[in-house]
N, C-alpha and C positions, 0 to 999 in steps of 0.2 A: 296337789290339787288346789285349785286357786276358784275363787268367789268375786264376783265383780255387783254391786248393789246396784239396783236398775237396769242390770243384763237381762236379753231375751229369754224366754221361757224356752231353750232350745233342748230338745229330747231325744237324746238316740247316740248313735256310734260314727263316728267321721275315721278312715283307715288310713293316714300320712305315710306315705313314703318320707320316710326321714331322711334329710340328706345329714354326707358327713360334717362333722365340724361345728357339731351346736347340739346341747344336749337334751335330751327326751323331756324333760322341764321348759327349756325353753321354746321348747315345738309346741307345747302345749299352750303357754303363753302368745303364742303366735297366732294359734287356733281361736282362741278366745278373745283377741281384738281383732282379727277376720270379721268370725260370726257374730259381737256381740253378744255368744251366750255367758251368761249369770254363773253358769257355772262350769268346771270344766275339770280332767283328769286323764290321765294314761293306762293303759293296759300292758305295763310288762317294760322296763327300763332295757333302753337301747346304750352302748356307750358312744362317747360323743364323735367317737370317729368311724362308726358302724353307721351302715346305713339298711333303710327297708323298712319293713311291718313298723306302725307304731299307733294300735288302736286306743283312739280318744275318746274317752266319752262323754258326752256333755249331758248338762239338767241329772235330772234322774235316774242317769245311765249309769254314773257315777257311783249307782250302790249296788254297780253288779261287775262294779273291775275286778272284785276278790275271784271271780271266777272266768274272765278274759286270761286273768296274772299265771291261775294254776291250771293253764290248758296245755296240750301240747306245743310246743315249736319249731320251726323248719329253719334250721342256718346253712348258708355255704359260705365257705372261708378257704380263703389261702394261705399256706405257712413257708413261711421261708426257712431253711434249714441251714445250721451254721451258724447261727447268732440268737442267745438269749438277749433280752431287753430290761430293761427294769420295770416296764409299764407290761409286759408282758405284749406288747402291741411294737407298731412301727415309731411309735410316739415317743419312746422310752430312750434310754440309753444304754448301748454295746455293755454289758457285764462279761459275758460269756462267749469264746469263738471254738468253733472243730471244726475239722475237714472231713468229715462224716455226713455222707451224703447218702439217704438208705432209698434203697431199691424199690420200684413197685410191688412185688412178691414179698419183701422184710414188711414195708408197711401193711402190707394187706393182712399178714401173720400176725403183726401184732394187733388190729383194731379189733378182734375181741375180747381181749381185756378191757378194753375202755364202753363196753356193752353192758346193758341190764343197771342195775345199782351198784355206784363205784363210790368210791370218798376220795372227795376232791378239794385241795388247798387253793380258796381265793385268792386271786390277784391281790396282793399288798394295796394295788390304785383301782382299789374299789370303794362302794359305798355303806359297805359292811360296819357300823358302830364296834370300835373296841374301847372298851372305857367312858362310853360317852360322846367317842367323838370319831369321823368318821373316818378308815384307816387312809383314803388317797391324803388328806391335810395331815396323820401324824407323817405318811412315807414323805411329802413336798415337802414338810419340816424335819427331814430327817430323825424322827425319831427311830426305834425300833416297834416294828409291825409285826406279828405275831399270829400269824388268824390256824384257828381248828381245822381241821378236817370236816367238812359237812359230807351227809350221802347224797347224792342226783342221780336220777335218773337218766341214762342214756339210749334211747329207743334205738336207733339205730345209725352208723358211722359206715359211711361210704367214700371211697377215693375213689372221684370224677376224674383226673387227670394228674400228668405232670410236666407244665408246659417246658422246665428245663429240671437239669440236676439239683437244682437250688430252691425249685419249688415244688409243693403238692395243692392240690383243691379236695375239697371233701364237701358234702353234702349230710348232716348232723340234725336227729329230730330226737328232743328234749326236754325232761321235765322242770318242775320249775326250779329258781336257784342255779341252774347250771351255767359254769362260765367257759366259753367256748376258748377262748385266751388261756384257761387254766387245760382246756382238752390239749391246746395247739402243744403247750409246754410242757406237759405230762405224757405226751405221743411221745414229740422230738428226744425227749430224755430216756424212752421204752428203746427208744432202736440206735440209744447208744450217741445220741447227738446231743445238739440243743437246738431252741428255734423262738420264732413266734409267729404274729396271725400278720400278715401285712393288708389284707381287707375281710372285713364282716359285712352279711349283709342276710336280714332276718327275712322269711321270702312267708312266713304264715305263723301267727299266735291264734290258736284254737280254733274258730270257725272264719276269723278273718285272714284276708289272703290278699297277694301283691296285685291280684287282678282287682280286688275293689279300691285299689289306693289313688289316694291324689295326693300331688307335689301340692307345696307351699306357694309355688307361684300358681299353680293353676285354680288355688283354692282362692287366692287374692283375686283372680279375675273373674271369679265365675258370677259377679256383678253384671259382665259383661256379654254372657257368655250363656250361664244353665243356672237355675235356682238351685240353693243348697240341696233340698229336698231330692236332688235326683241322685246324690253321693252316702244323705243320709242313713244309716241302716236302723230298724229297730232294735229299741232298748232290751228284748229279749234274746236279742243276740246271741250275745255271751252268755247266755242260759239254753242254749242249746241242747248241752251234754246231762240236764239234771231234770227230773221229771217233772210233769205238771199236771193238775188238778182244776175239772171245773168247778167253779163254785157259782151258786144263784147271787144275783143284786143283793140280797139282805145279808148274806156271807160274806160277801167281799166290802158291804158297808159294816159290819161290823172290826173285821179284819183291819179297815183303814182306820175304826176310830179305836185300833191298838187294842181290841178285847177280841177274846180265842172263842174259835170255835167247836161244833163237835165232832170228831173222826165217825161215828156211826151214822150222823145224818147224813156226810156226803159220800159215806163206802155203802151206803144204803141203795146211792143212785147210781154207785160205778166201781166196782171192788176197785181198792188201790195195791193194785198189781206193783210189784216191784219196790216200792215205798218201803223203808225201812224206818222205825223210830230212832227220832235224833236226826234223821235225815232232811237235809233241805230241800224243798219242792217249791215250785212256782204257781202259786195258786192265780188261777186265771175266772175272769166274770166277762160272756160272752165274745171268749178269746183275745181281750185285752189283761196284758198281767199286771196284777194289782197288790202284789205283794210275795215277799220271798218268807216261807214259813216253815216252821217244825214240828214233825209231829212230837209229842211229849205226854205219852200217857193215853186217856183218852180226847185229847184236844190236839186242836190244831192251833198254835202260835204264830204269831207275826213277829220276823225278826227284822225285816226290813219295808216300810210300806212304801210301794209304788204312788206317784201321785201324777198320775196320766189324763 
């Protein structure tokens, strides 16, 4: 997330089709001397040779990426069969070769095991901190990489096709953390091979999707072309999936100036159905959201204020 002083007051969700070959940091950087906005962030790290979904959010959009990052995901990938990598991707280098080429029916048998909640070993070149430092710089300096087992979520694994022996397509929707390169290599190695992913391409993170996206050139021209504002999505976006609360003008000015309010005056005017304590809600003042808060007791908290 990057800050630029004297930047636009720009608010809201911009959805980049990332191209390959430049990383989800730098698309962001790209975004933000485009628009000139002040300030600027991602919704969910792409790798640098993966392309697709890479929602950005600018201004004050930027304090609702925690909830763009742990939305669902839609990937489709291709895995070449027969050669491990060391980048686990086509970037990597040959470790591993077999003549082991599995079947439509073997792969289709095995992708439920890789369903529901699985523990999955990251990619070594990833950006996973071990010791402080992040494991792709210790694997580039050869040190020894070492990374745990995490659990991800996998909704559901579908094989789209097999345009030869040598390859499968699959279509993959995912909760957060999941690394699709660690799916590809965890398949390949179930039906008896090895493999890796020779293209990724992320086609939906949460409520954003490849139909609302623009390329980097098309976002450089639209100078010439369509005002930002016809790409841009509101900041409540990415708060689609979590509930929301109206509150009156003197609520939601209290709320901005960081003091809580009370759960019985505004359940008084609307039970809050479904609301759980400890739970984050989107407290809104005539439909504009003006802060992300908690209930805690008999109050409501401001944890993030909106300044729209």
């Amino acid at each position: 997330m990057g800050r630029r002083r004297g930047g636009k007051p720009i608010h809201g969700w911009l959805v980049i089709d990332k191209p390959a070959g430049i990383t989800s940091s730098a698309v962001v950087g790209r975004v933000r001397a485009l628009t000139g906005a002040a300030k600027a962030g991602h919704g969910g790290t792409l790798d640098p040779q993966a392309t697709g979904v890479l929602p950005v959010a600018l201004g004050e959009a930027t304090k609702t990426v925690a909830f763009a990052v742990s939305g669902a995901k839609v990937y489709r990938f291709t895995v070449r069969w027969g050669q491990s990598r060391s980048t686990d991707d086509a970037e990597g280098e040959v470790t591993a070769e077999s003549d082991v080429r599995p079947t439509a029916d073997e792969i289709c048998r095995a992708l439920p095991a890789f369903t529901g909640d699985i523990d999955q070993v990251p990619p070594i070149y990833s950006a996973i901190k071990v010791g402080g430092r992040r494991a792709y710089a210790l694997a580039r300096a050869d040190e020894p990489v070492r990374l745990q087992p995490r659990r991800v979520r996998i909704e559901h694994i579908g094989l789209l096709g097999q345009p030869d022996a040598d390859h499968a397509e699959f279509e993959v929707t995912a909760g957060k953390g999941a690394y699709m390169r660690s799916l590809a290599r965890d398949l390949a190695l179930a039906l008896g091979t090895v493999g890796h992913i020779t293209a990724l391409r992320r086609t939906s993170v949460g409520p954003f999707t490849e139909e609302q996206a623009i390329s980097l050139d098309n976002l450089a021209a639209l100078g010439h072309s369509a005002p930002l504002a016809d790409y841009l999505l509101p900041v409540e976006t990415a708060l689609a999936d979590i509930p929301a609360m109206a509150l009156t003008e003197a609520e939601a000015r209290r709320l901005q100036r960081g003091q809580p309010i009370s759960v019985l005056a505004v359940a008084s005017r609307s039970p809050l159905k479904h609301i759980t304590q400890g739970a984050i809600v989107c407290a809104k003042a005539e439909g504009k959201p003006v802060a992300l808060v908690r209930i805690t007791g008999a109050e409501i908290r401001p944890v993030r204020v909106l300044n729209l």
